[in-house]
C-alpha positions in Angstrom: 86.1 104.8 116.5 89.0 102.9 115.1 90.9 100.8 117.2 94.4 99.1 117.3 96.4 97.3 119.9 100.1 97.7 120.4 103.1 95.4 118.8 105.0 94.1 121.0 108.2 95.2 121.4 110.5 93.0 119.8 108.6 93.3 116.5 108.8 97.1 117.0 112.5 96.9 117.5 112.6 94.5 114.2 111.1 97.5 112.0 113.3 100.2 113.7 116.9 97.8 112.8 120.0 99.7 113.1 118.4 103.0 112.9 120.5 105.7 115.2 117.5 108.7 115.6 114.0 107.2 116.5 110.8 109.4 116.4 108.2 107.6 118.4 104.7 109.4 116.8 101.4 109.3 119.1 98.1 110.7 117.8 95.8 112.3 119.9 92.3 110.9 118.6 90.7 107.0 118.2 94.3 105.2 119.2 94.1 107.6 122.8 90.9 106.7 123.4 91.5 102.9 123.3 94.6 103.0 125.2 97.0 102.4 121.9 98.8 104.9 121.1 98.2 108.4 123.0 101.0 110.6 124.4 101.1 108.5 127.1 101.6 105.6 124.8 103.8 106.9 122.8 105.9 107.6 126.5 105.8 104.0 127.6 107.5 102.9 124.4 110.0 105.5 124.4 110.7 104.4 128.0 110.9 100.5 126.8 113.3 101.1 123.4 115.9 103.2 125.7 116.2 100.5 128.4 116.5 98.3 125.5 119.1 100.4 123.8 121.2 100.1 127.1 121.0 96.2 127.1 122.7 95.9 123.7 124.9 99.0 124.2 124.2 100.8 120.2 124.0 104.4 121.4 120.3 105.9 119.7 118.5 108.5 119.9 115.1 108.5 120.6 111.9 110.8 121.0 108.6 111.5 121.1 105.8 113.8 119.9 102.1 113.6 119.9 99.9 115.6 117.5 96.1 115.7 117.4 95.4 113.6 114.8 98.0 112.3 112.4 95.4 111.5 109.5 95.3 115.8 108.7 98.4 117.4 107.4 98.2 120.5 109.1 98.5 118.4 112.6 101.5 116.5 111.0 102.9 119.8 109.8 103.3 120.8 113.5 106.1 117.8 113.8 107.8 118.0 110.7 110.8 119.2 112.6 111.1 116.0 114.3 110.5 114.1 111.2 113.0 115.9 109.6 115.8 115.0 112.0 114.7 111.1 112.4 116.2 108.2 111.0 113.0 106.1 111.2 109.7 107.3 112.9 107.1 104.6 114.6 104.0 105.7 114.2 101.2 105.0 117.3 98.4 106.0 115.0 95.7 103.8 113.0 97.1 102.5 109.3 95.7 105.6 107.6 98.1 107.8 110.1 101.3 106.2 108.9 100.0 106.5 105.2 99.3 110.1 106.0 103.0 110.5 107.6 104.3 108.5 104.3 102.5 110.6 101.8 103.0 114.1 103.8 106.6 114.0 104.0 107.8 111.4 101.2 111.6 111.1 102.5 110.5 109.9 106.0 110.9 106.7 106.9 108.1 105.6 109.1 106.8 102.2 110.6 103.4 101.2 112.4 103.5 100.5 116.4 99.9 99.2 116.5 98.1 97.0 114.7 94.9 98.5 113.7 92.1 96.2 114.3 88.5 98.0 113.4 85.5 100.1 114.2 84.3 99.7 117.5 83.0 100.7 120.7 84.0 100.2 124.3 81.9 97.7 125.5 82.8 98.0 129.5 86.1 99.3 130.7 88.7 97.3 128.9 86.6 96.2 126.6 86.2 96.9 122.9 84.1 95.3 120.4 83.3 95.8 117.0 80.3 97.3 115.5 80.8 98.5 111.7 82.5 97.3 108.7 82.6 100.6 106.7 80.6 98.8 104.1 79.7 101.8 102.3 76.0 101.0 102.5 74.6 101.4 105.9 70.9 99.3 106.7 71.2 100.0 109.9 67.5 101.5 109.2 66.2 98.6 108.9 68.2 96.7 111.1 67.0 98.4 114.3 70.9 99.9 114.4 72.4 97.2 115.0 74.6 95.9 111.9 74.9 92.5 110.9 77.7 93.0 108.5 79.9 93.4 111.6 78.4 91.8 114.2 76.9 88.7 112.3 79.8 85.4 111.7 78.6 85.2 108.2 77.3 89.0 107.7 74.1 88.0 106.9 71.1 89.5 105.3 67.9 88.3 106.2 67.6 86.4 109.2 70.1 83.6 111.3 71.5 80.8 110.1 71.3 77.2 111.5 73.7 77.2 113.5 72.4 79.9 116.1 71.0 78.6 119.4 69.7 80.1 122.6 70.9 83.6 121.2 73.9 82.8 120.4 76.4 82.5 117.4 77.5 79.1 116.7 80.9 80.5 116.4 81.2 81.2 120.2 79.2 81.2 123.0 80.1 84.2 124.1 79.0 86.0 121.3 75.3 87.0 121.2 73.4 86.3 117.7 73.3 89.5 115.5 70.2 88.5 114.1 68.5 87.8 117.6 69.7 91.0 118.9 68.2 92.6 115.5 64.9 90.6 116.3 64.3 91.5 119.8 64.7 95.2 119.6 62.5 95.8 116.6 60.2 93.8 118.4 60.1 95.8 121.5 59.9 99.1 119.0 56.7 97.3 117.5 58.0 97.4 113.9 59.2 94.1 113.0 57.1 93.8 110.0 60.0 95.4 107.9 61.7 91.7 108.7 59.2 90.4 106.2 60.7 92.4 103.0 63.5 90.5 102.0 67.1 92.4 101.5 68.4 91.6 97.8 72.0 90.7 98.2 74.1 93.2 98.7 76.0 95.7 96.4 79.6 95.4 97.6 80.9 97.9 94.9 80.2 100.4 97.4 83.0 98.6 99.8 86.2 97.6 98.5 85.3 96.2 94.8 86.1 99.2 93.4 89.4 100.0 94.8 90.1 102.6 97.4 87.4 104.4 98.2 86.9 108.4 97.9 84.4 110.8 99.2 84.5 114.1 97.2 81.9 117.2 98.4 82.6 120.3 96.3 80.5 122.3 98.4 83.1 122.2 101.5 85.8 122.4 98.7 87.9 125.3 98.6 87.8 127.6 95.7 90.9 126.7 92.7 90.5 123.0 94.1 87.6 121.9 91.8 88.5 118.9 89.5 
């Protein structure tokens, strides 16, 4: 899922400026489950900016609405209302949810609450960690699933560097060698002869060399949309 942490509030309160009618925006998917920017969230903030708004004494407006997921229009439709009658909205969703607000209603002010960070998983409660770079070229067939684009320093091919010990990246103790991980559990699934054909270096016009990226599948297309 992707995952984002929350500004703080003083930076939120910098991108809002002297706006009078404040829509704060939650989304009901990755930023929920990560404890970023769900309904709940998007309450907590709302709570925050009006006791702020008291301290300096400008009279604002300021509410709240949570759709399902912000990245679809017909979810954002359900709020256009509410983005019609605010000055500036703050968005709790990833960076492709404020995109989606900016491009779905092109009048609309709207600023990020959350910092998106990457694609992860919860680790232990608390705890996220990342696991995939969106590359655009998974090996995580070979690689026993575990991907050493993300979760290797140096996002490394074919093996550890030198500066591994004991399981662990030289960057930080705490943070277990990709390739060691990679190692042990093809091991224990018997097959870690594929370690011994190399990986050519990788094609990165798959990831971001090529600009923004597109999927396109005319068969889920529907009909007067072919290009």
């Amino acid at each position: 899922m992707i995952t984002a942490e929350r500004k703080p509030l003083e930076e939120v309160k910098d991108l809002i400026g002297e706006a009078r009618n404040v829509l704060v925006m939650g989304c009901g998917t990755c930023v929920t489950v990560c404890f970023a920017g769900g309904s709940r969230e998007a309450a907590e903030l709302v709570v925050s900016l009006r006791m702020a708004t008291r301290l300096a004494g400008a009279p604002r407006e300021i509410t709240e609405t949570t759709v399902q997921r912000q990245c679809e229009w017909e979810y954002l439709d359900e709020a256009r209302a509410d983005v019609e009658q605010a000055d500036v909205i703050v968005s709790l969703a990833c960076g492709i949810g404020v995109q989606a607000i900016a491009e779905r209603f092109p009048d609309a002010r709207v600023v990020p609450g959350v910092n998106t960070t990457f694609l992860g998983m919860p680790t232990e409660h608390g705890i996220w960690e990342e696991r995939c770079a969106a590359c655009g070229e998974c090996i995580l067939g070979i690689t026993a699933g575990i991907c050493p684009i993300a979760r290797c320093a140096k996002s490394l091919l074919n093996g550890p560097c030198g500066g591994s010990e004991a399981g662990h990246c030289e960057v930080s103790p705490d943070t277990p060698c990709a390739w060691q991980l990679i190692h042990d559990r093809l091991q224990r699934l018997g097959v870690l002869d594929v370690l011994m054909q190399p990986q050519p270096p990788k094609n990165w016009k798959s990831s971001r060399d090529g600009g923004p990226r597109r999927i396109v599948r005319d068969d889920l297309r529907l009909a007067g949309e072919q290009e």
